[in-house]
Structure formats: structure tokens, C-alpha cells
N, C-alpha and C positions, 0 to 999 in steps of 0.2 A: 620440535615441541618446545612449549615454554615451560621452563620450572616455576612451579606456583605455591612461592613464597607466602602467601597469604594463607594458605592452609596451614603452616605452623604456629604461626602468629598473630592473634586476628588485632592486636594494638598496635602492631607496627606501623608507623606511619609514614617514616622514610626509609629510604635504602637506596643502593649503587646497583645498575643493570649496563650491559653492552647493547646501543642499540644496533639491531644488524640490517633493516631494511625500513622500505616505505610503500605503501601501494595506495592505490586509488582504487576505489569502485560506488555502489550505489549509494553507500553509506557517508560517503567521503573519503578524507585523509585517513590513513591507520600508520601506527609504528608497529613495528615486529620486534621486541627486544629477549635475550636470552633468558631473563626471568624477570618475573614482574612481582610486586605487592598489589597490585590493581583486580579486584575482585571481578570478571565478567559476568553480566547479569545471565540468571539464569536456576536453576531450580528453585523459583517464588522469589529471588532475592534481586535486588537494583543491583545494577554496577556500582562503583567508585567510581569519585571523580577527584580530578584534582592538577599535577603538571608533572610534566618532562624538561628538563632541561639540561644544557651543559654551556660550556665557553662562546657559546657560538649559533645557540637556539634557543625559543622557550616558547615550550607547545602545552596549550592548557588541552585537559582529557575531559572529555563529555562524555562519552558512550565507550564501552568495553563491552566485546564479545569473545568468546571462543571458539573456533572454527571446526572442522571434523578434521583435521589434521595436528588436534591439542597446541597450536600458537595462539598465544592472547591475543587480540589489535585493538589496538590502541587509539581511539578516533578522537578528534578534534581539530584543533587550528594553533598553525604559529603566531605566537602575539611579535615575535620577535626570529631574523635568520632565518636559516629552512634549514632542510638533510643534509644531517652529517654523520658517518659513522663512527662508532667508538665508547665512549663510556657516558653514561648521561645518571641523570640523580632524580629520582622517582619520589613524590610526594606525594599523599593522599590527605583528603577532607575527614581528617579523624574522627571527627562531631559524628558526622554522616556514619561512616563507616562503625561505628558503636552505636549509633542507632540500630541499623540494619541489624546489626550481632544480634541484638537484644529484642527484635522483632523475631527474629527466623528463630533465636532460640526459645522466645515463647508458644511462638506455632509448634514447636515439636513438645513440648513440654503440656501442652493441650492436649496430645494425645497421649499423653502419661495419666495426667487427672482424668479422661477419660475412661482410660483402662484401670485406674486404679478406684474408682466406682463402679467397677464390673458393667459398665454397659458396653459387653462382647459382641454385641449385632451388630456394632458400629468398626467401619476400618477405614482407617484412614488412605485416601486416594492422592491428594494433592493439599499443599500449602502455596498461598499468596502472602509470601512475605515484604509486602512494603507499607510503609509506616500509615499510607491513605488507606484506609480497610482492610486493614489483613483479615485475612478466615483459613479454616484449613474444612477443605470437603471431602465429607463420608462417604461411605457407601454403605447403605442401611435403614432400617424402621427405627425411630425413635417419638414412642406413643408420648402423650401430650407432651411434647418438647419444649415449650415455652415451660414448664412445670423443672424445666432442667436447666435454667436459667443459673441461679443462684448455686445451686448446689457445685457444680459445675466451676463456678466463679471461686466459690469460697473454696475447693480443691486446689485450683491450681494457684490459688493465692499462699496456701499452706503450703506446697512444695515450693514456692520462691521463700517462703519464711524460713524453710529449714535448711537455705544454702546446701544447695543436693551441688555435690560435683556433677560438671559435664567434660567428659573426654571424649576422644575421639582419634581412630585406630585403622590402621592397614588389614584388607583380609585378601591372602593370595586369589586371584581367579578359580579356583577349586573349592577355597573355604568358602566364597560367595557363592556360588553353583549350591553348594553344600546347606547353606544358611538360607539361600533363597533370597538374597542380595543380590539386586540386578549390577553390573559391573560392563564396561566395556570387553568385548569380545578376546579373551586374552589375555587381561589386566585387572589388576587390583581395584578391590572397591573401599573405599571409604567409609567409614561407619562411626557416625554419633552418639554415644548414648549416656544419660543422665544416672549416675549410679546409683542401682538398684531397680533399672528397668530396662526393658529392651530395648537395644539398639539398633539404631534403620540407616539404608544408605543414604550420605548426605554427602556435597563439593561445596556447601558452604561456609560462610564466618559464624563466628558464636562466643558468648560472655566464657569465662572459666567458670562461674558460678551463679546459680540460681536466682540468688541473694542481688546481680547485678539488674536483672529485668526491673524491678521495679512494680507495682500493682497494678495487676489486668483486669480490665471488666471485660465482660461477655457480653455484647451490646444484642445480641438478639441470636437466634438458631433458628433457621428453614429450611 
């Protein structure tokens, strides 16, 4: 497995990893390193991009996944050298990477100002968190919905005004069975939540405070 640094700190943009391997497959090139800051795309959120390098290589990173055996890889190409093992220095596209934060933590905070206008018919199913259209999709009746346009808008613009903390926390595989937080079979789930409202499983990056999104419009509801 890889340790994933990135969960602690979503402004880290550099750090030190050991790389341990290389494979090839449909994707291309990937590295295998013992921890990464490099976000894998995945629950609504983009990867990171950005490089790998050491004394003797330097591999720019386009695509990040995570496998079913918890290793990150690391895809892209050498601009320079090839495979070497040992200790390498990991950069990411910080701009990029505080974008995303600030996308994924307003999809979740939509479902705050939603709940916090009491329209309870509505549950939230999934989030597309990338900066081209993001939406987050219900599941649910919402009678003349374009009528929920503003209200909606002006909600979640007042919880970014009130700089609401967001944390985010371990719950053993029992407490998630118990909570109803899906978790890997065995393991701990991970859980988001903006204080003073519920909190849901998340594996992604996010602002520390509400205050960083910035002003959301609500461009349309279907």
C-alpha cells in the first residue's frame, strides 16, 4: 500500500517518497512509490499533476490512479534518465490542486445548504467535482425546481460567508457499519464534515475553511 500524504494536508505541494518500482500497462508508464502527495482521481475529484525526480531522472505525472490493492501509480513520461530506485522528490501543481480543494469542498457544502433549507426529499447520491461543471446528483422530487434556484444560491453563499470549519476524521470499520459510512471491507472510513453538520465518507482534498471557496452560483437544477 501507499501512505497517502495528501489526506493530511491538502497545501502540501512538495515532499520526499522512496521510489520502489515501475510497470507498464494500458495506461502507460506508472511509478510505485512508498507515499505519495499526488491525489488519484477519483470520488468526483481530478488527480494531480505535476513531477518526480531525483539525481538521475525527471518524470513529469499526468494521470494518477489507485489500484484495488491501495498503491497509487503514478503515470506519465521521463523528460529526462529512466528507473532508478531509491529516494526521489515529489512536486505537485498547487494552483491546480487548491482548485480541486475548493470544488469538491463546495459540492459537499451544497449538500449542507440543502439540508439546511429543509428540502429532506432530496439525498444526495454522487458529486462531480472538476472545475468544467461540477453538479452534485439527488435522488428525489423537487416540485418547481428552477423556483430553488436563488434561494439555494444565496444558502450556500452565507455558509462560505460564515467561515464554517471543515475537518475531517478516522472512524474504525465498526463505527462506519454503525454510522452507515460505506468503508472498505475491514477498514477505516474517512469522514468530512463542516462543523455543525453532518458528516459523510470522503478520500478527498478540501479547503480548512469555508471562507476559502470563494462565491458559488447555482447555474441551473434538472
Amino acid at each position: 500500500m501507499t501512505a497517502l500524504i495528501y489526506l493530511t494536508n491538502t497545501y502540501l505541494a512538495k515532499f520526499s517518497a522512496q521510489l520502489l518500482a515501475e510497470r507498464n500497462d494500458d495506461f502507460g508508464t506508472c511509478l510505485i512509490l512508498d507515499q505519495t502527495i499526488f491525489y488519484p482521481q477519483g470520488g468526483g475529484q481530478p488527480a494531480d499533476v505535476g513531477f518526480i525526480k531525483s539525481d538521475s531522472f525527471h518524470f513529469t505525472v499526468n494521470k494518477v490512479r489507485l489500484n484495488e490493492n491501495g498503491q497509487v501509480l503514478h503515470y506519465g513520461q521521463y523528460d529526462k534518465g529512466s528507473f532508478e530506485i531509491g529516494a526521489v522528490d515529489l512536486s505537485i501543481d498547487i494552483q491546480n490542486r487548491i482548485i480541486n480543494a475548493k470544488v469538491h469542498s463546495a459540492g459537499h457544502l451544497l449538500d449542507c445548504a440543502v439540508a439546511n433549507l429543509g428540502i429532506g426529499a432530496l439525498k444526495p447520491t454522487k458529486g462531480f467535482h472538476f472545475p468544467e461543471g461540477p453538479y452534485v446528483e439527488y435522488n428525489g422530487v423537487l416540485e418547481n425546481h428552477q423556483d430553488w434556484i436563488l434561494p439555494i444560491e444565496n444558502k450556500i453563499n452565507e455558509l462560505i460567508a460564515n467561515s464554517i470549519a471543515i475537518e475531517a476524521y478516522e472512524l474504525s470499520a465498526e463505527q462506519a457499519a454503525m454510522e452507515k459510512i460505506w468503508a472498505p471491507t475491514g477498514k477505516s472510513a474517512r469522514v468530512v464534515a463542516f462543523n455543525g453538520f453532518e458528516g459523510c465518507g470522503c478520500g478527498g482534498t478540501h479547503v480548512k475553511n469555508t471562507s476559502e471557496i470563494g462565491k458559488v452560483s447555482i447555474r441551473k437544477i434538472k
